[in-house]
N, C-alpha and C positions, 0 to 999 in steps of 0.2 A: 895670557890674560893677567891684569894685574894684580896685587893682591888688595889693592882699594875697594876695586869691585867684587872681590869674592865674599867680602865681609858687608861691605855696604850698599851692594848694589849700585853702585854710581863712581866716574872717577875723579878725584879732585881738578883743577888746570893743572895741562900740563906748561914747561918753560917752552919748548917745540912745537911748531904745529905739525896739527897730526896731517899737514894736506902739501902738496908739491907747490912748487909756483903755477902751475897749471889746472890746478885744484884738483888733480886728482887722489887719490885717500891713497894713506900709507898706513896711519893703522886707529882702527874705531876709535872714534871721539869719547864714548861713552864705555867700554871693558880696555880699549888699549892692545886688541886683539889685530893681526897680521893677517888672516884669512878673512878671506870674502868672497863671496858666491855675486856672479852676471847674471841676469835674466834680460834677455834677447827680449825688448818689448814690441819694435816695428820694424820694417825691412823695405826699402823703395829701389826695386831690381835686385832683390838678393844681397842687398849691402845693407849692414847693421846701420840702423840710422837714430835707435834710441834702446838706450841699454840703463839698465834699475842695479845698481849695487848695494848688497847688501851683506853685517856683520855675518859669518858665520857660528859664531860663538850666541851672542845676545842675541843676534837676528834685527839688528837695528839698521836704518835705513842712512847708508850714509854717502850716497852720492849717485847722480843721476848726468849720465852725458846724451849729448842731442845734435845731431847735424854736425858736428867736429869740433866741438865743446863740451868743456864741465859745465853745470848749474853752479855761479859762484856763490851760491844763498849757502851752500854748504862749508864753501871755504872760510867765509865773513862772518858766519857763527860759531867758527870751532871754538873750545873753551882752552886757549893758551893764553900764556902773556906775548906770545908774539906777536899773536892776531889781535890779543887786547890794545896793546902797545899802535901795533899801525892804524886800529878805529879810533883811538883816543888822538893821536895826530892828525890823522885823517878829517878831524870835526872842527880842528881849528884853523 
């Protein structure tokens, strides 16, 4: 956990984003924390087909896959300058 969040509850941006090219989360947007807890939300024939990720530390919600996808709404808000950097190009 970082020490931003131990003092302020919140972490500033960071330079890196906290998400893969595939959006999947490598560490909470908001503590900066490496652990995280799955929860198995649906199953069609015993195969995971929607899975809830979530911080273990803060307990913050930070990524949702679905059918053999991430939710990119998670990636496209993370608070970096590198996510900032590709929306800001991205508009023009």
């Amino acid at each position: 956990m970082s020490i931003w969040y131990k003092i302020f509850k919140w972490k500033p941006w960071t330079i890196l984003t906290n998400y893969d090219i595939d959006s999947k989360c490598l560490k909470c947007p908001k503590c900066g924390s490496t652990s995280f807890e799955e929860t198995l939300l649906d199953t069609v024939s015993n195969v995971p087909s929607e899975i809830d990720t979530h911080c273990l530390e803060c307990k913050e919600h930070v990524n949702y896959w679905a059918y053999g996808a991430y939710d990119p709404i998670f990636r496209l808000s993370d608070r970096s300058f590198e996510m900032w950097s590709i929306r800001r190009f991205a508009q023009k």
